[in-house]
C-alpha positions in Angstrom: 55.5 134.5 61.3 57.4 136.5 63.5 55.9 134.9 66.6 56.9 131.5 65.8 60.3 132.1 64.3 60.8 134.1 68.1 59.6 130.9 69.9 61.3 128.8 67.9 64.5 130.3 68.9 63.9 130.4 72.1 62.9 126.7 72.4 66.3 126.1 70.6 68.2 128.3 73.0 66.5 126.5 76.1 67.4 123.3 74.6 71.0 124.1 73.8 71.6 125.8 77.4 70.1 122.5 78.6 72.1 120.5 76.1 75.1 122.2 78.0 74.4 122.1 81.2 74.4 117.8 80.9 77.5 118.1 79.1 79.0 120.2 81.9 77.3 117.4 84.4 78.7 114.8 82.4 82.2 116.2 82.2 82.1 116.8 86.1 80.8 113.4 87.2 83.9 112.2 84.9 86.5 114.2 86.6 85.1 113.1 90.1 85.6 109.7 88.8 88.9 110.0 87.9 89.9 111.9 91.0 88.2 109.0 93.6 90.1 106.4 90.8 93.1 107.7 91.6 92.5 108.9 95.4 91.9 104.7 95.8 95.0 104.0 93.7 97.1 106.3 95.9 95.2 104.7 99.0 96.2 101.1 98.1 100.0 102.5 97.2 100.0 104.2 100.7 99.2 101.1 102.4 102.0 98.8 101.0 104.2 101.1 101.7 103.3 101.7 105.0 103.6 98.1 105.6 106.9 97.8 103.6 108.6 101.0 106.0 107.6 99.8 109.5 109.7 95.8 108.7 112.8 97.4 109.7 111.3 98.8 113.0 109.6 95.4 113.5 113.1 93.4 113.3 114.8 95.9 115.8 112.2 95.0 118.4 113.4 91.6 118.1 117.2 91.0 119.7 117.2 87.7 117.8 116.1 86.5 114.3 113.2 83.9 114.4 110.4 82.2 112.8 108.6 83.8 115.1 109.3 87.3 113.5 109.1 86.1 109.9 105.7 84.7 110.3 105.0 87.9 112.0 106.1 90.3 109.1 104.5 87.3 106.2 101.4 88.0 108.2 101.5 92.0 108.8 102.7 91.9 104.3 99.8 89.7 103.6 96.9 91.6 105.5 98.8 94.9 103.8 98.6 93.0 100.2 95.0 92.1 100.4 93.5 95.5 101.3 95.8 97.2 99.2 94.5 94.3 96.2 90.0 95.6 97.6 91.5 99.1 97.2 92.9 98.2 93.8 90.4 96.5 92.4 87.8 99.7 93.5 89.3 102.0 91.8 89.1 99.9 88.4 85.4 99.6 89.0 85.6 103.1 89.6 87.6 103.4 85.8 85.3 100.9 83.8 81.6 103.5 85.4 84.0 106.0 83.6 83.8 104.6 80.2 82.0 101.4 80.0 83.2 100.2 76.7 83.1 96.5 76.2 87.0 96.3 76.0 87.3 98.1 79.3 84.3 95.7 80.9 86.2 92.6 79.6 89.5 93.9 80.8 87.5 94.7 84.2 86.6 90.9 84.1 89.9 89.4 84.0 91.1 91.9 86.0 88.8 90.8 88.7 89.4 87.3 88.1 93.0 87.5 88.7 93.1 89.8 91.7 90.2 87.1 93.4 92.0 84.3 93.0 95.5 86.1 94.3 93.4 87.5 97.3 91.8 84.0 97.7 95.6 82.3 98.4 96.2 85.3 100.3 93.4 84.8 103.1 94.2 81.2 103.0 97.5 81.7 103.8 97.5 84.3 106.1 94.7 82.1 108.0 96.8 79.4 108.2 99.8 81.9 109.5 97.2 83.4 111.9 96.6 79.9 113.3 99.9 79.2 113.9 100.4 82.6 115.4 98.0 81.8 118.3 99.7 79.3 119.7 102.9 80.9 119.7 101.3 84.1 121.6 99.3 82.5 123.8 101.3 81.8 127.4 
């Protein structure tokens, strides 16, 4: 009786120890997660920024204001706005592998909805700004 009540125990320790060690997995994976969530949030904050600090230096280059320059900083905004959007829209995939409840996959959805359609009219618009750029550059 001894014998088993020993093994016994020790198949219960092996299985709590391992038990723990995929809790302690599970917890780490989570906290990566939430780090590279947050690392792409800061990313995508970084770029618009970035984009929104360097307008001033782009109207001092020019002596005169244009259409020329306005198309200019539309076009250098928009490019900004749409990888800021792919980095935005990452990092809530990156959430919903986190906790994949239903709510957060539906809220994931419309989400991604919404940000595809802005970043459709986006491309379209910077493509037509683009094309109207070329001419203007070319000699």
């Amino acid at each position: 009786m001894m014998i088993f009540t020993g093994f016994y125990w020790l198949l219960s320790t092996q299985a709590f120890l391992m038990l723990i060690n995929t809790v302690l997995a599970e917890e780490l994976l989570q906290d990566a997660a939430i780090l590279l969530k947050i690392g792409l949030e800061l990313i995508a904050i970084l770029i618009v920024a970035i984009a929104v600090v360097t307008i001033p230096k782009r109207i001092r280059g020019y002596r005169r204001r244009s259409a020329t320059l306005e198309q200019l900083i539309r076009l250098d905004l928009g490019l900004s706005l749409a990888l800021s959007l792919e980095f935005l829209l990452a990092a809530d995939v990156v959430g919903t592998a986190i906790s994949p409840s239903w709510d957060a996959v539906a809220k994931l959805a419309a989400i991604t909805g919404i940000r595809t359609f802005l970043n459709f009219f986006l491309h379209r618009e910077l493509k037509e700004l683009q094309e109207i750029q070329t001419p203007l550059k070319s000699p």
